[in-house]
C-alpha positions as a LaTeX table, in Angstrom:
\begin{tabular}{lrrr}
\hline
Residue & $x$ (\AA) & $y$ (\AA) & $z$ (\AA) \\
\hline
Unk1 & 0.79 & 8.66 & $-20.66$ \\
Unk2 & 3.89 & 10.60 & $-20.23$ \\
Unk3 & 7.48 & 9.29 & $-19.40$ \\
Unk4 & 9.18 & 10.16 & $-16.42$ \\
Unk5 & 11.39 & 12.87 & $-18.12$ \\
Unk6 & 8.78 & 14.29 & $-19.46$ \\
Unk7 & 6.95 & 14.69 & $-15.82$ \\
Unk8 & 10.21 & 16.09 & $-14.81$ \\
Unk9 & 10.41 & 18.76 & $-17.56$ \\
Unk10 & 12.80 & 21.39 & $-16.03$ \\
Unk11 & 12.40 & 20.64 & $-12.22$ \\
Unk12 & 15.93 & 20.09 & $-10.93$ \\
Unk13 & 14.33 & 19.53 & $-7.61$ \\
Unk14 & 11.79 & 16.53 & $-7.10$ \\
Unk15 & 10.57 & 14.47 & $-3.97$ \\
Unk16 & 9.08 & 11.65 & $-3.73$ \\
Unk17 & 6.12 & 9.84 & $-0.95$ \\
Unk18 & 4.00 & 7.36 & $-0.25$ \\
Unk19 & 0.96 & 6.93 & 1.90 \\
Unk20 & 1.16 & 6.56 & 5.52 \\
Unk21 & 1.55 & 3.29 & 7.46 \\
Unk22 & 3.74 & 1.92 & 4.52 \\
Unk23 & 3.21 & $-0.99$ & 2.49 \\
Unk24 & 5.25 & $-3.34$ & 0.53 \\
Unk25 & 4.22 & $-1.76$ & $-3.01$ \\
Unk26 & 4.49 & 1.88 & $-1.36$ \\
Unk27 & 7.97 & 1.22 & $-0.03$ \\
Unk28 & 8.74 & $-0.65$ & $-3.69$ \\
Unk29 & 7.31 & 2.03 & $-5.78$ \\
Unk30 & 8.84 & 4.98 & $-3.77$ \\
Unk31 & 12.37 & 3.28 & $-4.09$ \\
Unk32 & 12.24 & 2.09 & $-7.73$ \\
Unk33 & 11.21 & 5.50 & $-8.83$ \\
Unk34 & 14.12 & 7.00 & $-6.53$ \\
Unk35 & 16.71 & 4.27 & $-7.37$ \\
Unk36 & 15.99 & 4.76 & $-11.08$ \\
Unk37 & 16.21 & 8.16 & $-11.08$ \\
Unk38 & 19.93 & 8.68 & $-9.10$ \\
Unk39 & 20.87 & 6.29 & $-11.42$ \\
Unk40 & 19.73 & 7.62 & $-14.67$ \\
Unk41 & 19.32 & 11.65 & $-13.70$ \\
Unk42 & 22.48 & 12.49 & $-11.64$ \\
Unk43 & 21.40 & 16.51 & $-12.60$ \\
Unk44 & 18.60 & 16.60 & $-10.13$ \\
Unk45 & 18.05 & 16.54 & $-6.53$ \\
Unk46 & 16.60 & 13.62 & $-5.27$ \\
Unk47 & 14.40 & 12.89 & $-2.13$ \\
Unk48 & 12.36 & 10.23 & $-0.36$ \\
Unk49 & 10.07 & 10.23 & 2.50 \\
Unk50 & 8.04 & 8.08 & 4.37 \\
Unk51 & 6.42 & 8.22 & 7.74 \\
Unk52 & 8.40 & 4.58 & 8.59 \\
Unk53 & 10.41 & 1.97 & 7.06 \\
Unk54 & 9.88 & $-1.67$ & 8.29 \\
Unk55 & 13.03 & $-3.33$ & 8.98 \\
Unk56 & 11.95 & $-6.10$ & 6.77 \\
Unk57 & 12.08 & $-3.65$ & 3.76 \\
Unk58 & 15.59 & $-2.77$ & 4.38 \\
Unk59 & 17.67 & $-5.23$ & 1.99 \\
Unk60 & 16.10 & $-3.02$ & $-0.50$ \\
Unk61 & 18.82 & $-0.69$ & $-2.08$ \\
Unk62 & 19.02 & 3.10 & $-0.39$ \\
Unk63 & 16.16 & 2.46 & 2.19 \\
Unk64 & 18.75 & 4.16 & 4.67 \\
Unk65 & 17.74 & 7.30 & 2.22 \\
Unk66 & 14.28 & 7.72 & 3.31 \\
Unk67 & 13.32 & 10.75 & 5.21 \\
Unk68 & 10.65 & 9.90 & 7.81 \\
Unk69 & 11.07 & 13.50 & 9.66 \\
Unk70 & 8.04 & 14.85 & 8.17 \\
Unk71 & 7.82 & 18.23 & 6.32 \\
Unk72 & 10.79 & 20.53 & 6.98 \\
Unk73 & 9.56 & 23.46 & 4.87 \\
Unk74 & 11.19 & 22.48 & 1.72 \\
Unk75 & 9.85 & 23.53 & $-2.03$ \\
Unk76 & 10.39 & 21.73 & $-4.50$ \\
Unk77 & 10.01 & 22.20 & $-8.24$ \\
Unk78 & 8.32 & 18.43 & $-8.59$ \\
Unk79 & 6.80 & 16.79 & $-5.76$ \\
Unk80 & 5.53 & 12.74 & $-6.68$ \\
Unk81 & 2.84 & 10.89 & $-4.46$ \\
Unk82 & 3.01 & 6.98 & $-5.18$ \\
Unk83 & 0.66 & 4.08 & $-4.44$ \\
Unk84 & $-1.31$ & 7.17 & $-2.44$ \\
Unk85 & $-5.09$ & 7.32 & $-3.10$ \\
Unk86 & $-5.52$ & 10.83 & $-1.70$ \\
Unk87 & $-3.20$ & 13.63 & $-0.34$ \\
Unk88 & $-4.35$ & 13.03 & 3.27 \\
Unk89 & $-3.24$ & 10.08 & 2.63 \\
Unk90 & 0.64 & 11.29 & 2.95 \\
Unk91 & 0.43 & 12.10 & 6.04 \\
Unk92 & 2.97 & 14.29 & 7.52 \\
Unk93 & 4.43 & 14.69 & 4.21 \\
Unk94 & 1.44 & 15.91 & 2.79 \\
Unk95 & 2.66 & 19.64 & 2.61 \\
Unk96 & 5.12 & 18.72 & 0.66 \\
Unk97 & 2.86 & 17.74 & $-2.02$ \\
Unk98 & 0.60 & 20.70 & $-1.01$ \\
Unk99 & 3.57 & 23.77 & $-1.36$ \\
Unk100 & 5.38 & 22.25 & $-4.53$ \\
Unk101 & 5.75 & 23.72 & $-7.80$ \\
Unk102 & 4.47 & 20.96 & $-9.77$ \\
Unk103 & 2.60 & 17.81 & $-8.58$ \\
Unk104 & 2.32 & 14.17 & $-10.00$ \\
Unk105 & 0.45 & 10.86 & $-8.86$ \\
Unk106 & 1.04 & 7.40 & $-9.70$ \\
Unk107 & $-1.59$ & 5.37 & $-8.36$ \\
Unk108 & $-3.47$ & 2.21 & $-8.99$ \\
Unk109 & $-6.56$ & 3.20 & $-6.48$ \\
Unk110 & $-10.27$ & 2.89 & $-7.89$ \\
Unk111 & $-11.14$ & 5.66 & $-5.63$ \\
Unk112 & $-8.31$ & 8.45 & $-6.91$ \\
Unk113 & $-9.33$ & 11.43 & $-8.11$ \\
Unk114 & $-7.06$ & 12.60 & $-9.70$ \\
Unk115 & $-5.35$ & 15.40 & $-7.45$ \\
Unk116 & $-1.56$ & 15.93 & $-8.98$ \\
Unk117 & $-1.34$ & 18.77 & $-11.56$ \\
Unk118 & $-0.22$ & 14.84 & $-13.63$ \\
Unk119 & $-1.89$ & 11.78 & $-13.09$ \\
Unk120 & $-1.07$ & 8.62 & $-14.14$ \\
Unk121 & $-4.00$ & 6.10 & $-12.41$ \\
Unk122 & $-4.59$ & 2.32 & $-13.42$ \\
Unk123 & $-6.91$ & 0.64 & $-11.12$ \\
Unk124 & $-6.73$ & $-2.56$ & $-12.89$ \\
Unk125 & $-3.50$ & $-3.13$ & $-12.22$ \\
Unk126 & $-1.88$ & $-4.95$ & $-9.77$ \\
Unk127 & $-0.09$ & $-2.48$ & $-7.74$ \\
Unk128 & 1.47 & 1.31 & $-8.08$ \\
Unk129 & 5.11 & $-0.23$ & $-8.91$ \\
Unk130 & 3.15 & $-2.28$ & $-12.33$ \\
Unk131 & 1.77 & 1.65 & $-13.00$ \\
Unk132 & 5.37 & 2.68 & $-12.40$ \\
Unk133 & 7.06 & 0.64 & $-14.93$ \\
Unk134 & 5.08 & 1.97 & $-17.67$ \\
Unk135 & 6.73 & 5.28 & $-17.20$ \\
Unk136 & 10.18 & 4.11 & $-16.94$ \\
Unk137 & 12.62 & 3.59 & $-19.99$ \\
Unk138 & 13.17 & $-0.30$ & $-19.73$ \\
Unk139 & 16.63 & $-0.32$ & $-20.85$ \\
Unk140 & 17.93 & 1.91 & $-18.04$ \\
Unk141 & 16.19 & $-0.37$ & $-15.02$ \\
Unk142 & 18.73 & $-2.09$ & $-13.05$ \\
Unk143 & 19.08 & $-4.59$ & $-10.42$ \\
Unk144 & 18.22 & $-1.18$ & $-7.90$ \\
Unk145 & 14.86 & $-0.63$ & $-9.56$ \\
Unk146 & 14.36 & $-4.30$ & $-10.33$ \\
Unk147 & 14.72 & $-5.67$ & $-6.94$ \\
Unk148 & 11.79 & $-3.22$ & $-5.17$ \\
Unk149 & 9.46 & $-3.05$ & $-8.27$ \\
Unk150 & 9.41 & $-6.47$ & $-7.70$ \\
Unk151 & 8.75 & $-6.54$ & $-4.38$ \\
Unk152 & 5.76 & $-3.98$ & $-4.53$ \\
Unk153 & 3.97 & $-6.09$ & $-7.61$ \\
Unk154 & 4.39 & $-9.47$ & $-5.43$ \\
Unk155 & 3.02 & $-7.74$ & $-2.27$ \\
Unk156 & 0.14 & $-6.07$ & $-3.81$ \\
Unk157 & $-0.99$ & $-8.82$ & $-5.81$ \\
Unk158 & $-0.85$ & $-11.15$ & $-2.95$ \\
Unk159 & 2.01 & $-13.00$ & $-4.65$ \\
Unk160 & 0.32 & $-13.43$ & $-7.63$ \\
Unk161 & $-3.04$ & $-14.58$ & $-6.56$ \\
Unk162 & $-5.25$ & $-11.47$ & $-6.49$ \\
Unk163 & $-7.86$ & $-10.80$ & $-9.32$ \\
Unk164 & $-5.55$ & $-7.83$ & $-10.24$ \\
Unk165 & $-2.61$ & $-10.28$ & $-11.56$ \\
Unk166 & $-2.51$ & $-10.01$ & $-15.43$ \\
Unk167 & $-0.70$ & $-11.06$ & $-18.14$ \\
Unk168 & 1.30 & $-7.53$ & $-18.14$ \\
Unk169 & 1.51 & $-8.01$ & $-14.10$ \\
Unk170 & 3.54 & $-11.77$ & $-15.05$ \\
Unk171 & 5.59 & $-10.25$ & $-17.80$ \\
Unk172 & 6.99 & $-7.36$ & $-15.50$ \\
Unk173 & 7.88 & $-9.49$ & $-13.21$ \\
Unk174 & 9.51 & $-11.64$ & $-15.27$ \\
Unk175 & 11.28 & $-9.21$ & $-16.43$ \\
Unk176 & 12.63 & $-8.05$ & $-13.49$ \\
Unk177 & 13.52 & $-11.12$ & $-12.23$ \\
Unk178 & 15.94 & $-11.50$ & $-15.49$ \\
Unk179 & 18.04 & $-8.64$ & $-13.34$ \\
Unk180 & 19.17 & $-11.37$ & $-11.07$ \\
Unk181 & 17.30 & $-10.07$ & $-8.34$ \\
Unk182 & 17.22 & $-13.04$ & $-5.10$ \\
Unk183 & 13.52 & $-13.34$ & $-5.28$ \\
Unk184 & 13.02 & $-16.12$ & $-2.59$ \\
Unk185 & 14.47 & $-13.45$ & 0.00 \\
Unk186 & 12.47 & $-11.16$ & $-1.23$ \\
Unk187 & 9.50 & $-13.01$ & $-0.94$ \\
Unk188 & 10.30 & $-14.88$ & 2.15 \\
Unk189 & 12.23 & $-11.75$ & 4.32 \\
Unk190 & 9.03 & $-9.23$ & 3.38 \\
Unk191 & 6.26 & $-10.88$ & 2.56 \\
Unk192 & 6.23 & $-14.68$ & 4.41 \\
Unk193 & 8.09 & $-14.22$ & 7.45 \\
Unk194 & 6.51 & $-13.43$ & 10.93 \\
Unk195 & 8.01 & $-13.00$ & 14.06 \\
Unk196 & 6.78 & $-15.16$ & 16.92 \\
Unk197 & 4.60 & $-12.49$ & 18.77 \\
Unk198 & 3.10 & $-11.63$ & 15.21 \\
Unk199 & 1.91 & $-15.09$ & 14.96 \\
Unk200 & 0.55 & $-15.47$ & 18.13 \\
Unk201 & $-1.65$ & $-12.36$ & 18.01 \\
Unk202 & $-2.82$ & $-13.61$ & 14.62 \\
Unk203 & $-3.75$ & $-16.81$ & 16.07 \\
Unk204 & $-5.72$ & $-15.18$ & 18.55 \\
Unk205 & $-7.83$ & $-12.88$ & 16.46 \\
Unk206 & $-8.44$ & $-15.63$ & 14.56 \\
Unk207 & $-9.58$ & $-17.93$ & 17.20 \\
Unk208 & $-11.56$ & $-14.48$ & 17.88 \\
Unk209 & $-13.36$ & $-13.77$ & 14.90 \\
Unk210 & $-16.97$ & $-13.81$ & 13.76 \\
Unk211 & $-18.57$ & $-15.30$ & 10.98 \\
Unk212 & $-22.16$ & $-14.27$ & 9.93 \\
Unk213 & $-24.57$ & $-13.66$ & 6.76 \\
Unk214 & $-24.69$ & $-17.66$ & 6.22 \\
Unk215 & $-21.10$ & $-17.54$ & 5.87 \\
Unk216 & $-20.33$ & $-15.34$ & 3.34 \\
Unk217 & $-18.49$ & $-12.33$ & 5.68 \\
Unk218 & $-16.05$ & $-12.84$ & 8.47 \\
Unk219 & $-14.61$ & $-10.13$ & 10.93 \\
Unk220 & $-12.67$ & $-9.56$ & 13.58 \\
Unk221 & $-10.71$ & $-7.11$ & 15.65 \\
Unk222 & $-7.75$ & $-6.11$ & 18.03 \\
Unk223 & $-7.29$ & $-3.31$ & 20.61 \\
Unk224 & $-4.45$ & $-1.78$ & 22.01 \\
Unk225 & $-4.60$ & $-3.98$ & 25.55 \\
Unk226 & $-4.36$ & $-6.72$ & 22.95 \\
Unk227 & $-1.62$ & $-5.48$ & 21.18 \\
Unk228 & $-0.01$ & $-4.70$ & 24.39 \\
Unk229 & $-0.46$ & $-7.92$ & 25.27 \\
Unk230 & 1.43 & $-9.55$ & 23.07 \\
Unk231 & 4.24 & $-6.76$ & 22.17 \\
Unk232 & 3.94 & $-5.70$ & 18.87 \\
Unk233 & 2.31 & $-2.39$ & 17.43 \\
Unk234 & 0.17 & $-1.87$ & 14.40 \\
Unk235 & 2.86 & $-2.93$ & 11.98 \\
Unk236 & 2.60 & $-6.48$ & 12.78 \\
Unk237 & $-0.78$ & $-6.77$ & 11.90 \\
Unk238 & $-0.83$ & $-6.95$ & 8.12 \\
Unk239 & $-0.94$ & $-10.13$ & 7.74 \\
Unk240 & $-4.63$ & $-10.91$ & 9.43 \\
Unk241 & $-6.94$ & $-9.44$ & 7.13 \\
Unk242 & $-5.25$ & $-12.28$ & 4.81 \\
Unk243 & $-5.30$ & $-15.13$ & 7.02 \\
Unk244 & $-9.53$ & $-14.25$ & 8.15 \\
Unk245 & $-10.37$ & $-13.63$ & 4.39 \\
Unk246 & $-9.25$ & $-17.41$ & 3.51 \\
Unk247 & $-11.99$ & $-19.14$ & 5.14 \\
Unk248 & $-13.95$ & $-21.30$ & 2.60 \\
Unk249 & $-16.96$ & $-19.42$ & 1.52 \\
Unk250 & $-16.56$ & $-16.03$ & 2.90 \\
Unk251 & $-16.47$ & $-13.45$ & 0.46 \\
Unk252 & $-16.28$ & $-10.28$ & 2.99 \\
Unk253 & $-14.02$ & $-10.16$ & 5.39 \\
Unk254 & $-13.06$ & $-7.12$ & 7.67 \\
Unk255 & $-10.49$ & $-6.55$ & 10.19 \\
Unk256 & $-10.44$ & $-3.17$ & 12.61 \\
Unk257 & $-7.19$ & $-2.61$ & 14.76 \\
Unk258 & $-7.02$ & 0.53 & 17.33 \\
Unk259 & $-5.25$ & 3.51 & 16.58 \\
Unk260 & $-6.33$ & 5.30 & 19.39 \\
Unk261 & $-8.84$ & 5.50 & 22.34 \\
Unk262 & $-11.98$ & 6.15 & 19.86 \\
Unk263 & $-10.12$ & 5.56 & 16.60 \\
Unk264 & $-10.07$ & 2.04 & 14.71 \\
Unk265 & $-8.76$ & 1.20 & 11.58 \\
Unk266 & $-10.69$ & $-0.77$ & 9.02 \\
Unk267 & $-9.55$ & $-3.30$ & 6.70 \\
Unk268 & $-11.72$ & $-4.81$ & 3.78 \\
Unk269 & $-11.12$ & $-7.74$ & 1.58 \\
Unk270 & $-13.70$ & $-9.58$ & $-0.63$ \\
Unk271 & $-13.20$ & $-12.19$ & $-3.14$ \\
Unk272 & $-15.22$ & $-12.13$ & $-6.59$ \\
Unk273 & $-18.20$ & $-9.66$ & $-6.70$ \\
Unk274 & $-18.42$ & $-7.07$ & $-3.71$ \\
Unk275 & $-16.43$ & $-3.88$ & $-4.25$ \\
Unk276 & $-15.14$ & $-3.04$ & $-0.85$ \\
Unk277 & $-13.97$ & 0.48 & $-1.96$ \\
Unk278 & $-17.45$ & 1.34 & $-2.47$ \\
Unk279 & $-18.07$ & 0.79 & 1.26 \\
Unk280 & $-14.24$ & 2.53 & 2.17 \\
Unk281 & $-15.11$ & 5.69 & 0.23 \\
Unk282 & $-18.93$ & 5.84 & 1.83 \\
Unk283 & $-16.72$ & 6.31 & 5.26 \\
Unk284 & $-14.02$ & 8.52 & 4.11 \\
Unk285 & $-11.45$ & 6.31 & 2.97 \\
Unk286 & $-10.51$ & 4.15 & $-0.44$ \\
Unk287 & $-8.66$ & 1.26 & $-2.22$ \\
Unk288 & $-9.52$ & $-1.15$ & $-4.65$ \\
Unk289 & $-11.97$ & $-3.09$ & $-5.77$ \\
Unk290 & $-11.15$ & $-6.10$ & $-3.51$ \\
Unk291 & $-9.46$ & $-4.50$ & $-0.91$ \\
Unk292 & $-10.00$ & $-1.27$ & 0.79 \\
Unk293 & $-9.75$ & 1.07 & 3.72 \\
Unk294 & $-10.48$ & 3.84 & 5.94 \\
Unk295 & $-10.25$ & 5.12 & 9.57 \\
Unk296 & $-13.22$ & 5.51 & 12.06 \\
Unk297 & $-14.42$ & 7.13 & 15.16 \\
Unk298 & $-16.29$ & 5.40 & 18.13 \\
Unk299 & $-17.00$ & 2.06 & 19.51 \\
Unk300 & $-15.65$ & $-0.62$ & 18.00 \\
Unk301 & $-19.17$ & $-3.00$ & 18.19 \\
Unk302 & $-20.78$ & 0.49 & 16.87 \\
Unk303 & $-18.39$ & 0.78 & 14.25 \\
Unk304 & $-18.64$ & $-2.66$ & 13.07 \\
Unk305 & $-22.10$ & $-3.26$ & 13.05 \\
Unk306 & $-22.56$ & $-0.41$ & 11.03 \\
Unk307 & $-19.84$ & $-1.66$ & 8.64 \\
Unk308 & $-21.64$ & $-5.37$ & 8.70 \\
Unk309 & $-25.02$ & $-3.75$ & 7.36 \\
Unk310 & $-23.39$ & $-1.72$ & 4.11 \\
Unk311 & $-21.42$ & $-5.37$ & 3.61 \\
Unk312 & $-24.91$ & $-7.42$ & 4.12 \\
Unk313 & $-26.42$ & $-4.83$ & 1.56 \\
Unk314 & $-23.83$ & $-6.49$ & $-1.21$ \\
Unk315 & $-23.75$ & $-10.30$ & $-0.25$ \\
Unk316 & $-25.90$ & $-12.10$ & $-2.48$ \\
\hline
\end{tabular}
């Protein structure tokens, strides 16, 4: 493990990104690391990007910083991918990673490989903002970086209920809640609260959704009429995959939304034994251990019956 200013060596330019379709530990990680850094290394030039920035996310220091224009031709002398299994994974931002200098990844993703000229990979921990701390000097953290490392260890561990919550995970956020950082907005503005519409869709895919395999797995899905339906876009659909995989006795549960005509997204959660990246990485995606993901082609029954049978091969 090396420190931050040692991944920085002599770059006096550096950029920062996280995966696409932006999470609440990508958007934490991304702006701890950039907070900490404008605080504590004025020398160097500084950058952020992501594809988009929830408004929920924005009472998070500098968000208004983030570049979501996509790659503008820039080099830069250190280029840093966050909470980002693999460099497709960036996006539009990817060539950024691809033309720089130097490279570095902080991840927490089973299914990493590795793919910076530095990694720094934990996929025990809770999310990429715990892997984050380790590489930050503790007594230069401020409310800035307090406030969305925070917020990226609370959303990724599912507030402190996933398998992935350790001791370390409790005493960083302990420690960043000695800051003074409001937590109960934090928690409530990005991680509780749902609009109306986002509530109502849920409630339908819910009312929706399958269960099979004697109970154990539990799926559903939505499609753009649906979405349409209801007025809200891909972004307010986080929040199912958590509300299906809470039914007593399922262990599996998968949620596909449209992305396009022929293209769904797929969402994986289990709860104690099946390793859902397995299954994400056999179809060209990744994640952890109990949650995991990956885009696919073709119809959605076709696509989830195929998905059902590598589940049904794991259920005991």
């Amino acid at each position: 493990m090396k420190k931050i200013n040692e991944i920085i060596g002599d770059a006096k330019t550096v950029g920062l990104a996280g995966h696409i379709r932006p999470d609440g530990d990508c958007v934490g990680s991304c702006m701890a690391l950039y907070n900490y850094l404008k605080k504590n290394r004025q020398d160097l030039d500084v950058r952020v990007y992501l594809e988009f920035v929830d408004d929920k996310f924005r009472l998070i220091e500098n968000t208004d910083m983030i570049d979501t224009n996509g790659y503008d031709g820039t080099v830069y002398d250190l280029f840093i991918s966050l909470d980002t299994a693999s460099p497709d994974r960036l996006g539009f931002n990817r060539d950024f990673f691809e033309n720089a200098k130097r490279t570095a990844c902080i991840d927490h993703h089973k299914s990493n490989p590795g793919y910076g000229d530095y990694n720094y990979i934990l996929p025990d921990a809770s999310s990429a903002s715990e892997v984050l701390y380790d590489l930050l000097d503790e007594s230069l953290i401020d409310k800035s970086v307090a406030a969305p490392m925070y917020m990226g260890i609370a959303h990724d561990s599912g507030v402190f209920r996933f398998q992935s919550t350790t001791p370390k995970t409790m005493r960083i956020a302990a420690k960043m809640m000695e800051f003074g950082i409001d937590i109960n907005t934090i928690l409530e503005d990005t991680f509780y609260r749902k609009t109306y519409s986002q509530m109502m869709i849920t409630a339908r895919i819910q009312s929706n959704s399958k269960i099979c395999m004697d109970g154990k797995c539990i799926y559903g899905y939505c499609t753009t009429e649906l979405m349409d339906e209801y007025n809200v876009t891909t972004n307010d659909l986080d929040a199912v995959i958590a509300s299906i995989r809470n039914v007593e006795g399922v262990e599996v549960a998968m949620f596909a939304y449209q992305l396009d005509s022929d293209k769904f997204k797929i969402s994986l959660r289990s709860k104690k034994y099946v390793d859902v990246s397995e299954i994400a990485v056999m179809f060209g995606g990744g994640g952890h251990v109990r949650a995991a993901g990956f885009d696919m082609d073709g119809d959605v029954e076709e696509i989830i019956n195929k998905i059902l049978g590598e589940i049904e091969a794991r259920i005991k």
